[in-house]
PDB file of N, CA, C and O in Angstrom:
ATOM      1  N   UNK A   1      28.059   3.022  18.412  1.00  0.00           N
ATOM      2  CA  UNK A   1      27.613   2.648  17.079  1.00  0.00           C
ATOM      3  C   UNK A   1      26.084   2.702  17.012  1.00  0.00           C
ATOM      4  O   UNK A   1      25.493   2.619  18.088  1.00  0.00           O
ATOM      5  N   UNK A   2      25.355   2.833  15.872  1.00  0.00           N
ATOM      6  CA  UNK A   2      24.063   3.394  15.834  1.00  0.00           C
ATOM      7  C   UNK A   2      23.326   1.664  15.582  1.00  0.00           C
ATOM      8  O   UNK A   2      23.937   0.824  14.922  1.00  0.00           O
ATOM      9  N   UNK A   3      22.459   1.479  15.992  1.00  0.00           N
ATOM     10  CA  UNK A   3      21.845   0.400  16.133  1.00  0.00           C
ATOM     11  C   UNK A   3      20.427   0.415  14.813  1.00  0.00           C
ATOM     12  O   UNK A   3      19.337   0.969  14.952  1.00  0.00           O
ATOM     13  N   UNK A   4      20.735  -0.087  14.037  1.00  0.00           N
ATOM     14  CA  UNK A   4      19.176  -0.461  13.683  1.00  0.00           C
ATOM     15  C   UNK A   4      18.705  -1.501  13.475  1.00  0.00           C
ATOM     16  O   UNK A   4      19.482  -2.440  13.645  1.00  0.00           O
ATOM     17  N   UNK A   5      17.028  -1.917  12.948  1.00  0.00           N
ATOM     18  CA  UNK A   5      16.793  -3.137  13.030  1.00  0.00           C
ATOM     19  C   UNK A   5      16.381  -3.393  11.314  1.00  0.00           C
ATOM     20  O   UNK A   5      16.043  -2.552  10.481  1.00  0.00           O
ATOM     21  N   UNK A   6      16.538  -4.741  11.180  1.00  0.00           N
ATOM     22  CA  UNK A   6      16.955  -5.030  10.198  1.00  0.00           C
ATOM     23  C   UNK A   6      15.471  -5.516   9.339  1.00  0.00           C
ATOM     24  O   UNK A   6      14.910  -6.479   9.863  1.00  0.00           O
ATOM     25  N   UNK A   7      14.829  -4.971   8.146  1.00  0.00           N
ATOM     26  CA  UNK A   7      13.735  -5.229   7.258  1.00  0.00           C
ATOM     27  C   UNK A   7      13.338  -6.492   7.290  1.00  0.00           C
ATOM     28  O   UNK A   7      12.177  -6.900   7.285  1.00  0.00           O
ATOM     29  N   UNK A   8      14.456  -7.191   7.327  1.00  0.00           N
ATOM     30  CA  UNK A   8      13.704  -9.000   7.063  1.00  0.00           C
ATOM     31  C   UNK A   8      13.977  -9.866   8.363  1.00  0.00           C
ATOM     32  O   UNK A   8      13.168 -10.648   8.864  1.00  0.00           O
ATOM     33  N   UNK A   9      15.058  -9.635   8.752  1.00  0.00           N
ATOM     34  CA  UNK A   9      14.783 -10.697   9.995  1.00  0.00           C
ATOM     35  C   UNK A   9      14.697 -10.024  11.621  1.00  0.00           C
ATOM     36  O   UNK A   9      14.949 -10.605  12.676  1.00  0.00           O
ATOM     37  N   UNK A  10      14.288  -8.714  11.429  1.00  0.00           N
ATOM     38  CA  UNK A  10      13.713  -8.229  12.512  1.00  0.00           C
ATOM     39  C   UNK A  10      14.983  -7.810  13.901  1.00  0.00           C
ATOM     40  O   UNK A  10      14.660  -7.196  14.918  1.00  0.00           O
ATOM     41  N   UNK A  11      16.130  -8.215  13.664  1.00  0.00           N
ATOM     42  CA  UNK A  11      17.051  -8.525  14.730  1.00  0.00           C
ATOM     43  C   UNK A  11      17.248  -6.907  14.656  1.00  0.00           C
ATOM     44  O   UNK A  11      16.971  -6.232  13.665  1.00  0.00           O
ATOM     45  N   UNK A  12      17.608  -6.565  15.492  1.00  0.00           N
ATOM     46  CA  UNK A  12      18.723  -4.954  15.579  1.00  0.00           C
ATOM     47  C   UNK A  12      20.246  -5.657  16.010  1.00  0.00           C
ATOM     48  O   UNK A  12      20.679  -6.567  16.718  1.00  0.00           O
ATOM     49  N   UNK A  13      20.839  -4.381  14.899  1.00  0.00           N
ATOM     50  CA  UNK A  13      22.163  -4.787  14.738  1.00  0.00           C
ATOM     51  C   UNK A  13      22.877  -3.019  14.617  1.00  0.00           C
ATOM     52  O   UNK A  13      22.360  -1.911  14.765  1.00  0.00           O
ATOM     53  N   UNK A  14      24.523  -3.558  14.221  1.00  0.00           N
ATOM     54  CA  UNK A  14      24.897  -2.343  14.217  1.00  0.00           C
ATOM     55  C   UNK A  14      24.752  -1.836  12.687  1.00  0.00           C
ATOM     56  O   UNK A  14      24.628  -2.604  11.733  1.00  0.00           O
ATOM     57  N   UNK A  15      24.785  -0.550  12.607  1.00  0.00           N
ATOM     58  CA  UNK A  15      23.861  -0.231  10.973  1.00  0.00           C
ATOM     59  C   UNK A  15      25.112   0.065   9.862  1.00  0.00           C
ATOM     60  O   UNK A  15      24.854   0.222   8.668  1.00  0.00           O
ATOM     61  N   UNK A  16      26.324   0.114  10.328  1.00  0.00           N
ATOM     62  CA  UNK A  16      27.518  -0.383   9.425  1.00  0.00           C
ATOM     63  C   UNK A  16      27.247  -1.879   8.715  1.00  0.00           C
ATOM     64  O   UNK A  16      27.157  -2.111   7.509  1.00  0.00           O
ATOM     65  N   UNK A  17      27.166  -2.613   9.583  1.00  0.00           N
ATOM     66  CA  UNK A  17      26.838  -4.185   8.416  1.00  0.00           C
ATOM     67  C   UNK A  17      25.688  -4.385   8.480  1.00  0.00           C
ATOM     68  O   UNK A  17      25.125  -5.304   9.074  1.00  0.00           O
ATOM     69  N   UNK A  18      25.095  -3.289   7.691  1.00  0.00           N
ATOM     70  CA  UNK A  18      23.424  -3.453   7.068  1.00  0.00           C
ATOM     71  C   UNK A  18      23.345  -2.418   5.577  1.00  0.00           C
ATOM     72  O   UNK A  18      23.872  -1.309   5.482  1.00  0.00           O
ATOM     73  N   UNK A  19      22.633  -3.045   4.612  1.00  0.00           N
ATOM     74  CA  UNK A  19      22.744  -2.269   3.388  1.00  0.00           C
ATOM     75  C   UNK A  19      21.379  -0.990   3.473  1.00  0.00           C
ATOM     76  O   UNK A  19      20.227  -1.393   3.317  1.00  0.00           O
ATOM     77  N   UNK A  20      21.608   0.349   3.696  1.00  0.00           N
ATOM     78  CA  UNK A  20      20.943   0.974   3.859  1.00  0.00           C
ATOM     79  C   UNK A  20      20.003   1.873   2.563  1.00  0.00           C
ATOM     80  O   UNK A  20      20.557   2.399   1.597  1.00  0.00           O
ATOM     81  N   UNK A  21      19.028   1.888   2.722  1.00  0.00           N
ATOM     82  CA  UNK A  21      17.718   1.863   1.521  1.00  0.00           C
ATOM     83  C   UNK A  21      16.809   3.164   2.090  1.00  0.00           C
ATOM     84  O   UNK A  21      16.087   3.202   3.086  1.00  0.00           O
ATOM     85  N   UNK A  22      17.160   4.428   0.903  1.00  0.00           N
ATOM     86  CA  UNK A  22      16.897   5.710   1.253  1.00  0.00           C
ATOM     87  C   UNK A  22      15.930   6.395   0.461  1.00  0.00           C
ATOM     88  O   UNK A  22      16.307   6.170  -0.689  1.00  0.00           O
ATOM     89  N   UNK A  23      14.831   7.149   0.397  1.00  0.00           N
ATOM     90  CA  UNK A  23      13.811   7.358  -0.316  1.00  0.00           C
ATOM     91  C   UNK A  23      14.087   9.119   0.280  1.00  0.00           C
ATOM     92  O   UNK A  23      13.912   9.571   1.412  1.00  0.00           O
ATOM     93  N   UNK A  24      14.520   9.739  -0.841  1.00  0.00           N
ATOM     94  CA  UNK A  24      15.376  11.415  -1.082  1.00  0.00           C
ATOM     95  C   UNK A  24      14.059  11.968  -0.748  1.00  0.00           C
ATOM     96  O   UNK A  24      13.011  11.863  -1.385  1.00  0.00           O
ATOM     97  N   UNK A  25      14.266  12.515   0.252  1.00  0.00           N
ATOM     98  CA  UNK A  25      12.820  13.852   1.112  1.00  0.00           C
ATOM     99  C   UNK A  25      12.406  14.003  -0.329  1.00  0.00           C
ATOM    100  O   UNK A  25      11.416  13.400  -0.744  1.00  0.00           O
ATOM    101  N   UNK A  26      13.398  15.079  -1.400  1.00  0.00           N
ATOM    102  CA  UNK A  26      12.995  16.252  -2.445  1.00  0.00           C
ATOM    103  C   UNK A  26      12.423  15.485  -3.291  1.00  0.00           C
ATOM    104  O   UNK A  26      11.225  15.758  -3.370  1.00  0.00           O
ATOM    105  N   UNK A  27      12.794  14.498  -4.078  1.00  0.00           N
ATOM    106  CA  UNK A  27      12.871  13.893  -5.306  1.00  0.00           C
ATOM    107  C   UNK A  27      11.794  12.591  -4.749  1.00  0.00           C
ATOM    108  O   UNK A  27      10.636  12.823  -5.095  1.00  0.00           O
ATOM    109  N   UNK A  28      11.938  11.411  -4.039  1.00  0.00           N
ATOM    110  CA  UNK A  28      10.859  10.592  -3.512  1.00  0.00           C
ATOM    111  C   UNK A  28      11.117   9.802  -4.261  1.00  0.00           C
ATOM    112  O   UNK A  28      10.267   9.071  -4.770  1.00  0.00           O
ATOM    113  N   UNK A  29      12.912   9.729  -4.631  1.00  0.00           N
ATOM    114  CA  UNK A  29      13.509   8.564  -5.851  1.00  0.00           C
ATOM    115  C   UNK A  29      14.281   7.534  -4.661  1.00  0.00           C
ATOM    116  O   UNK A  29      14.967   7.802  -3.674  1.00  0.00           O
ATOM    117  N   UNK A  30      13.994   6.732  -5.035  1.00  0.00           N
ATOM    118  CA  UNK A  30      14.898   5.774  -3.618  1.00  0.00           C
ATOM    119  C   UNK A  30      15.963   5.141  -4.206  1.00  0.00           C
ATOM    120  O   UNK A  30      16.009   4.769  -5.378  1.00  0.00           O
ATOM    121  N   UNK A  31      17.124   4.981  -3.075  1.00  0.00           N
ATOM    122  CA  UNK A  31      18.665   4.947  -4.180  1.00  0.00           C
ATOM    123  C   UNK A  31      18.617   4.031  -2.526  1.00  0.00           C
ATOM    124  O   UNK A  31      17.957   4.059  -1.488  1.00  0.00           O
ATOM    125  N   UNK A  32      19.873   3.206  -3.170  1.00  0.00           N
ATOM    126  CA  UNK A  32      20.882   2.275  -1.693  1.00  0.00           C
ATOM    127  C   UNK A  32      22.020   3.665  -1.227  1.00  0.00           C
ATOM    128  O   UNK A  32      22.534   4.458  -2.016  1.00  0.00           O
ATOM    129  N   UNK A  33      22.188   3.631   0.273  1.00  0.00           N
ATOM    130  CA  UNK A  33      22.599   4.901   0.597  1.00  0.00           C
ATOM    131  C   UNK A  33      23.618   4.365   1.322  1.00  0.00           C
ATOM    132  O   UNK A  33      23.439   4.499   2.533  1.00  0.00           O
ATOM    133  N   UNK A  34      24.941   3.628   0.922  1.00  0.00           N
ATOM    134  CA  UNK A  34      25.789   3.210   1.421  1.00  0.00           C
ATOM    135  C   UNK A  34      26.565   4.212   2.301  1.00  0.00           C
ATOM    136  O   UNK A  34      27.089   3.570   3.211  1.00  0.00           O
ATOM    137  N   UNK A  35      26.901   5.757   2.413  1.00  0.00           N
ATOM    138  CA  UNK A  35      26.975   6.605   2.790  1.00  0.00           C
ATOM    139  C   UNK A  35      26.647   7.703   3.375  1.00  0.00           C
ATOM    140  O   UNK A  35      27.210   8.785   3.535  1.00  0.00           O
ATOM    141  N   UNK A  36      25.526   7.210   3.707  1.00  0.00           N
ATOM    142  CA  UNK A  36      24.503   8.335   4.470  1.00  0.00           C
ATOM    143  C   UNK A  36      24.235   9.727   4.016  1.00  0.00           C
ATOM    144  O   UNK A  36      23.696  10.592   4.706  1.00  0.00           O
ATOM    145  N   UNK A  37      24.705   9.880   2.659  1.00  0.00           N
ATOM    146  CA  UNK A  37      24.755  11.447   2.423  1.00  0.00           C
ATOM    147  C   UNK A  37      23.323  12.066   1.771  1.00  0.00           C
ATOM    148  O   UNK A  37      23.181  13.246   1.453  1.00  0.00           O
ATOM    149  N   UNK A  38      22.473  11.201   1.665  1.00  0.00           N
ATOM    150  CA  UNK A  38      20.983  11.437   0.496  1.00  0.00           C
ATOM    151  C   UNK A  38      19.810  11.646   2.173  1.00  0.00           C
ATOM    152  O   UNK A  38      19.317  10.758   2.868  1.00  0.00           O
ATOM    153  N   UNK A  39      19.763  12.443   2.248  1.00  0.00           N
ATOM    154  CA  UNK A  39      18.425  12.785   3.712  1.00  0.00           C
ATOM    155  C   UNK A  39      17.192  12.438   3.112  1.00  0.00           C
ATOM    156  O   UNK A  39      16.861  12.772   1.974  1.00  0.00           O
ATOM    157  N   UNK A  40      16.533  11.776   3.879  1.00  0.00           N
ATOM    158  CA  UNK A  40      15.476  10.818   3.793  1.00  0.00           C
ATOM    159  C   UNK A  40      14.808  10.009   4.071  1.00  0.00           C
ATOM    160  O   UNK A  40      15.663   9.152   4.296  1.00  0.00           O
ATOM    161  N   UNK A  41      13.478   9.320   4.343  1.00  0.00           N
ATOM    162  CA  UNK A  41      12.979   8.067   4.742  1.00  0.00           C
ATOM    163  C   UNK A  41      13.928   6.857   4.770  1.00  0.00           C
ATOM    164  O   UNK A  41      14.157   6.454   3.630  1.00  0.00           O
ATOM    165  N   UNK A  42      14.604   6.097   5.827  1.00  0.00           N
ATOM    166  CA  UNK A  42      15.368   5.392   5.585  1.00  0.00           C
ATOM    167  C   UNK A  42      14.954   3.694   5.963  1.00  0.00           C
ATOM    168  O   UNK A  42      13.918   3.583   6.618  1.00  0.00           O
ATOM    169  N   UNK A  43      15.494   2.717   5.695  1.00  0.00           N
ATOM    170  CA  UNK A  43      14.821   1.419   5.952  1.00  0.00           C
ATOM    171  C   UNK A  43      16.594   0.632   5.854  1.00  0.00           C
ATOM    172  O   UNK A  43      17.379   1.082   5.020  1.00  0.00           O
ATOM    173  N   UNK A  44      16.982  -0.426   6.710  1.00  0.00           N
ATOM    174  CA  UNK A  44      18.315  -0.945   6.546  1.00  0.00           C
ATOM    175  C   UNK A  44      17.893  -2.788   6.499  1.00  0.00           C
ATOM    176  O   UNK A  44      17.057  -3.230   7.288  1.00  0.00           O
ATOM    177  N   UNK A  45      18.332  -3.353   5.867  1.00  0.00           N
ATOM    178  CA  UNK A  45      18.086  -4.776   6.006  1.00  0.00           C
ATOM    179  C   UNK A  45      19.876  -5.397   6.085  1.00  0.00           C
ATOM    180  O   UNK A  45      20.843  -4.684   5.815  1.00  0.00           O
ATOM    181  N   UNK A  46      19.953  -6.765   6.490  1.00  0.00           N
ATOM    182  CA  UNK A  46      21.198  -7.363   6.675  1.00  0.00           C
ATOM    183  C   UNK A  46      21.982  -7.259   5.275  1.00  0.00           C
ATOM    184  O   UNK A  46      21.448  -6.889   4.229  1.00  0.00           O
ATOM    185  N   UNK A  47      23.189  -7.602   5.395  1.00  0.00           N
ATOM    186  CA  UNK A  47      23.861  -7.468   4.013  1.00  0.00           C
ATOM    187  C   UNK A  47      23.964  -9.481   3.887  1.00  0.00           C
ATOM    188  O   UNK A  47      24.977 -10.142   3.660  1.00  0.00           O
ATOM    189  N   UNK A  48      22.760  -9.912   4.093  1.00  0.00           N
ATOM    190  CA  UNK A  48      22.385 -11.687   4.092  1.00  0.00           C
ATOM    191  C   UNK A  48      21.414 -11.557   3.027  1.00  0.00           C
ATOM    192  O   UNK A  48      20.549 -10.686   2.934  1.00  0.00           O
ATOM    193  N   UNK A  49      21.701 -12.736   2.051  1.00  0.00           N
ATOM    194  CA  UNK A  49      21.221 -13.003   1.267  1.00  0.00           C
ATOM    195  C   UNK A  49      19.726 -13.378   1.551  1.00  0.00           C
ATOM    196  O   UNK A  49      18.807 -12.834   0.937  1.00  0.00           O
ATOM    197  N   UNK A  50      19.505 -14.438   2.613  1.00  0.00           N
ATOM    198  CA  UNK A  50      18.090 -14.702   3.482  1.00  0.00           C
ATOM    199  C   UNK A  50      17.084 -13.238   3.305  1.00  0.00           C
ATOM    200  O   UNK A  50      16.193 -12.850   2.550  1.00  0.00           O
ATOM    201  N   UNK A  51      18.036 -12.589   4.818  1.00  0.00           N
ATOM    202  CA  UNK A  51      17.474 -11.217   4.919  1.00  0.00           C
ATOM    203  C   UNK A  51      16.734 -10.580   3.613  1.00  0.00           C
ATOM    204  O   UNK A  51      15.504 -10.536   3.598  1.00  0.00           O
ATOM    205  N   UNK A  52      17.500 -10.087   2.515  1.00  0.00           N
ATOM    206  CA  UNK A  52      16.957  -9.530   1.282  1.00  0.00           C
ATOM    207  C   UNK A  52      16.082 -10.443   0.678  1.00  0.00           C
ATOM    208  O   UNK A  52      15.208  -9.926  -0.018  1.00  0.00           O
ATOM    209  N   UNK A  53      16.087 -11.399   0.742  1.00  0.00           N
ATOM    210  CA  UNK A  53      14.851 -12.254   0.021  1.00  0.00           C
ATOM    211  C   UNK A  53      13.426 -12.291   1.044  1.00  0.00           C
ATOM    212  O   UNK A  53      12.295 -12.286   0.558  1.00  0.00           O
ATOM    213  N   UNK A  54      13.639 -12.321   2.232  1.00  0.00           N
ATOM    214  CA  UNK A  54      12.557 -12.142   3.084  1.00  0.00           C
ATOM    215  C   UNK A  54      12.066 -11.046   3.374  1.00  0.00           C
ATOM    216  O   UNK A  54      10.908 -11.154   3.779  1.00  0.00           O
ATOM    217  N   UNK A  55      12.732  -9.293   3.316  1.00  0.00           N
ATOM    218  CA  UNK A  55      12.427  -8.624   2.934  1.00  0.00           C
ATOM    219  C   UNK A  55      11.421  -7.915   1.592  1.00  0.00           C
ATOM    220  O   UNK A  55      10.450  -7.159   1.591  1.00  0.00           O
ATOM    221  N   UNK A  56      12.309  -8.673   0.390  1.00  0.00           N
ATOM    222  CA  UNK A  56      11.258  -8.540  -0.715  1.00  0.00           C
ATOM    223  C   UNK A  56       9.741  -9.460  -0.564  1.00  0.00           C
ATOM    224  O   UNK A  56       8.591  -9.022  -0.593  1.00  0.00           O
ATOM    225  N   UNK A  57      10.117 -10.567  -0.433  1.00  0.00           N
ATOM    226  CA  UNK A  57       8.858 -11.199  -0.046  1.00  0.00           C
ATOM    227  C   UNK A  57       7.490 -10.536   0.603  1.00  0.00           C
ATOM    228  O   UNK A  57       6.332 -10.323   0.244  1.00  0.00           O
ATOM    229  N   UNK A  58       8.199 -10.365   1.612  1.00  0.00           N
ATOM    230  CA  UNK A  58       6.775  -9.539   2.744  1.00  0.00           C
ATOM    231  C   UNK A  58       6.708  -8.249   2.100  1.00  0.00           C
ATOM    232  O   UNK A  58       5.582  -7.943   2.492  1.00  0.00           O
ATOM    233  N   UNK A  59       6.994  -7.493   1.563  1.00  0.00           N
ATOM    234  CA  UNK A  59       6.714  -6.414   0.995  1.00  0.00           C
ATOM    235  C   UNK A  59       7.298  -5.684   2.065  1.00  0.00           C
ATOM    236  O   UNK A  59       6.397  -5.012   2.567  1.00  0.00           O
ATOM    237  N   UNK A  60       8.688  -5.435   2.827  1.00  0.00           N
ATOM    238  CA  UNK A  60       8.433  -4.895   4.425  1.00  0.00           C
ATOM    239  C   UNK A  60       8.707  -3.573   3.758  1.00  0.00           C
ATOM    240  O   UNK A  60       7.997  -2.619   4.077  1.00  0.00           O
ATOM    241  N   UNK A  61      10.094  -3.342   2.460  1.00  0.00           N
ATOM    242  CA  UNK A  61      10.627  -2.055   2.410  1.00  0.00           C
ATOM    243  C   UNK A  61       9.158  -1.353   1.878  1.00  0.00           C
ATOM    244  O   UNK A  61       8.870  -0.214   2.246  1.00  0.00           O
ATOM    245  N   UNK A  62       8.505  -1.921   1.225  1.00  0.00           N
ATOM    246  CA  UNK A  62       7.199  -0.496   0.302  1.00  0.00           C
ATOM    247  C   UNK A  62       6.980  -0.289   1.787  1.00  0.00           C
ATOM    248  O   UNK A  62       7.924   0.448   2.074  1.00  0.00           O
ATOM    249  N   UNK A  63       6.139  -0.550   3.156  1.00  0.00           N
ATOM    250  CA  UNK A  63       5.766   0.154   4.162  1.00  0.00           C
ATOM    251  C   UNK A  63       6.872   0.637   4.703  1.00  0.00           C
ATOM    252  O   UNK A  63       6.511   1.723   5.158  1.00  0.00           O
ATOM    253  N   UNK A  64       8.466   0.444   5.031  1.00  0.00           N
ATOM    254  CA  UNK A  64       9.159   1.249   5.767  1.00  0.00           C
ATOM    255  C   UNK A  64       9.414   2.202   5.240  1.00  0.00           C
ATOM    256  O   UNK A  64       9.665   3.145   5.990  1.00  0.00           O
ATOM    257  N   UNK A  65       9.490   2.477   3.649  1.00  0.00           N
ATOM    258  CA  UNK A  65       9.497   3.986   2.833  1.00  0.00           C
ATOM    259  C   UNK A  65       8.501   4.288   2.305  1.00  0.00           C
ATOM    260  O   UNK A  65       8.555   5.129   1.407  1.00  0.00           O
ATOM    261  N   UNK A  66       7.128   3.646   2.717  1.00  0.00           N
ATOM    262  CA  UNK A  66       5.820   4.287   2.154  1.00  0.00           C
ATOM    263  C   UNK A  66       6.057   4.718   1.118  1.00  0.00           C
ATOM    264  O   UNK A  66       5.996   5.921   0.863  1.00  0.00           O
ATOM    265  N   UNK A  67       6.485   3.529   0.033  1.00  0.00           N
ATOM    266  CA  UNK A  67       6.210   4.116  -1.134  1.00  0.00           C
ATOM    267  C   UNK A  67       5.752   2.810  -1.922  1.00  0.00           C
ATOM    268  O   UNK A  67       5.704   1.652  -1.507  1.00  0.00           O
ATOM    269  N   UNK A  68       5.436   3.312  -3.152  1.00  0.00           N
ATOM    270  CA  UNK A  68       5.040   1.991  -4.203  1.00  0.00           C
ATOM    271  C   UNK A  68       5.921   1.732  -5.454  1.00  0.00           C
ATOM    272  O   UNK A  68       5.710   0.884  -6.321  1.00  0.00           O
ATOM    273  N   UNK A  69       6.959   2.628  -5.387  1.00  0.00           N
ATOM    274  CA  UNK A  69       7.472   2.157  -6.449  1.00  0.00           C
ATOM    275  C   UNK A  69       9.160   1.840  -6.435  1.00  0.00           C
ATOM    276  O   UNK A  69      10.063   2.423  -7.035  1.00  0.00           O
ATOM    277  N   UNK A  70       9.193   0.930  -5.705  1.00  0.00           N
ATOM    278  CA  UNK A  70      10.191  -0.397  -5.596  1.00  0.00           C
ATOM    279  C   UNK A  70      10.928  -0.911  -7.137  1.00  0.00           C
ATOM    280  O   UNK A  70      12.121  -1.170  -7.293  1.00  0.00           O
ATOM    281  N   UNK A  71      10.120  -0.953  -7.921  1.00  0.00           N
ATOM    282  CA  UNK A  71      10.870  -1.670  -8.661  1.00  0.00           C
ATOM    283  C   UNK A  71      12.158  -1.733  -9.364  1.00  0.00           C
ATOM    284  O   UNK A  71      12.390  -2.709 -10.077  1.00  0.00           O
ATOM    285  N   UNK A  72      13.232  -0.552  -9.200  1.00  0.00           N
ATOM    286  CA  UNK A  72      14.091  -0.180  -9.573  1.00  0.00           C
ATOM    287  C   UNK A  72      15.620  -0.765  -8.275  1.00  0.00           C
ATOM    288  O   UNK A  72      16.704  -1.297  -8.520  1.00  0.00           O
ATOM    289  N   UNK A  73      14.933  -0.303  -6.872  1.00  0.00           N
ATOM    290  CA  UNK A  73      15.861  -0.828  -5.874  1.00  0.00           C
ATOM    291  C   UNK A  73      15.668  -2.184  -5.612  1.00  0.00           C
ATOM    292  O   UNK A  73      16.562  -2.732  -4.968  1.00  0.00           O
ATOM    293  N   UNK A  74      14.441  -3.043  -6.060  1.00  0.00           N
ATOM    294  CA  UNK A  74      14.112  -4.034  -5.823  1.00  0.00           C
ATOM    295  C   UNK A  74      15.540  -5.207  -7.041  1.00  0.00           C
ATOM    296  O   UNK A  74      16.220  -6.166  -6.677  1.00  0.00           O
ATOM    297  N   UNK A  75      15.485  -4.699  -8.087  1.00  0.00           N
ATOM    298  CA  UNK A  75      15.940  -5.348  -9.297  1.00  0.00           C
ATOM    299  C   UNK A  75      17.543  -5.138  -8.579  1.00  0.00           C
ATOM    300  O   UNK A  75      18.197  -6.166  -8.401  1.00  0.00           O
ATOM    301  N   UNK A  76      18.098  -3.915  -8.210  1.00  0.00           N
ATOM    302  CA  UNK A  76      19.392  -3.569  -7.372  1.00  0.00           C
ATOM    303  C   UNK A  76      19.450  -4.723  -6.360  1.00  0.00           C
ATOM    304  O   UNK A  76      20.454  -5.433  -6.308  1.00  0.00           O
ATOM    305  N   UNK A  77      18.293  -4.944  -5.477  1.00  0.00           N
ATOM    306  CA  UNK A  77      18.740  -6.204  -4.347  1.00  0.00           C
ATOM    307  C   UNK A  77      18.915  -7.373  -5.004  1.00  0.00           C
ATOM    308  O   UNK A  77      19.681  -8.255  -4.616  1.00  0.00           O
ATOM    309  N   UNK A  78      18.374  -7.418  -5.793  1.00  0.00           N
ATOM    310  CA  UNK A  78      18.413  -9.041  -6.452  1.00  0.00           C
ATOM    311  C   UNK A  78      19.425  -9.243  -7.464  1.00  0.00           C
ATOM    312  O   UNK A  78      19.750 -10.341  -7.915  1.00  0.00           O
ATOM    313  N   UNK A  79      19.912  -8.105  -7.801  1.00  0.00           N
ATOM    314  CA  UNK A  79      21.744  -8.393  -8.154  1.00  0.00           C
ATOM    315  C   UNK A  79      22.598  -8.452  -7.019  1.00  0.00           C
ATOM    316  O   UNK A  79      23.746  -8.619  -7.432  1.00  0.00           O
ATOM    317  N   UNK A  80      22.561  -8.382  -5.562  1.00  0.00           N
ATOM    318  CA  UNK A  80      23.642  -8.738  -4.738  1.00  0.00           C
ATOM    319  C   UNK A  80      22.521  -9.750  -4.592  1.00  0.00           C
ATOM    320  O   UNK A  80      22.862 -10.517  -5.493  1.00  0.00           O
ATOM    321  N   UNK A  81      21.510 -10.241  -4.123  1.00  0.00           N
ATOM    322  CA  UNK A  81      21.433 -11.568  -4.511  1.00  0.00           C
ATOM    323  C   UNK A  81      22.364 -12.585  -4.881  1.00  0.00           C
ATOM    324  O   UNK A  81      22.982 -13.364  -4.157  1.00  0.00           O
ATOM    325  N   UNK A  82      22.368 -12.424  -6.437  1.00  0.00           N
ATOM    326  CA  UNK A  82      22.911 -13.107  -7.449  1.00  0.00           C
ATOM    327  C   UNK A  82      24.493 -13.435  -7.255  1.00  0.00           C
ATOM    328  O   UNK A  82      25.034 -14.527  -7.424  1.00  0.00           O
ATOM    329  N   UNK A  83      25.011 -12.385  -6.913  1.00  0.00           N
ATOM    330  CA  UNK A  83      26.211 -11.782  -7.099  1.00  0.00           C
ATOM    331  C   UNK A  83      27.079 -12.795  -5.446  1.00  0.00           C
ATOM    332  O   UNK A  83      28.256 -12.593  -5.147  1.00  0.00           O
TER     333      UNK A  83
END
């Protein structure tokens, strides 16, 4: 199983129970990549409510996809937040 480590609480885990966060080589549009099928800058955080809030906090995903414009996947985490 493929191991990664996780945006907010730093642990490495297996990357099946982690919600994976993909920024598309072509386009540089970032989508949740539950399926691995979008090739791209990738970043995975826990599927924990903690995790995603400590993630957004520190700002970790804008540096793991070097990008600045979050605000669309950001509003997406904070409905499983909610949810």
């Amino acid at each position: 199983m493929k191991q990664r480590k996780c945006q907010g609480c730093k642990q490495t885990k297996d990357a099946d129970l982690m919600h994976k966060i993909t920024r598309e080589h072509k386009s540089g549009k970032i989508f949740l990549n539950p399926d691995s099928k979008i090739l791209g800058r990738s970043a995975y955080v826990c599927k924990n409510k903690d995790c995603i809030k400590t993630m957004l906090k520190k700002k970790a995903l804008k540096n793991a996809l070097k990008s600045s414009e979050l605000s669309e996947i950001e509003q997406e985490l904070l409905k499983i937040i909610e949810s």
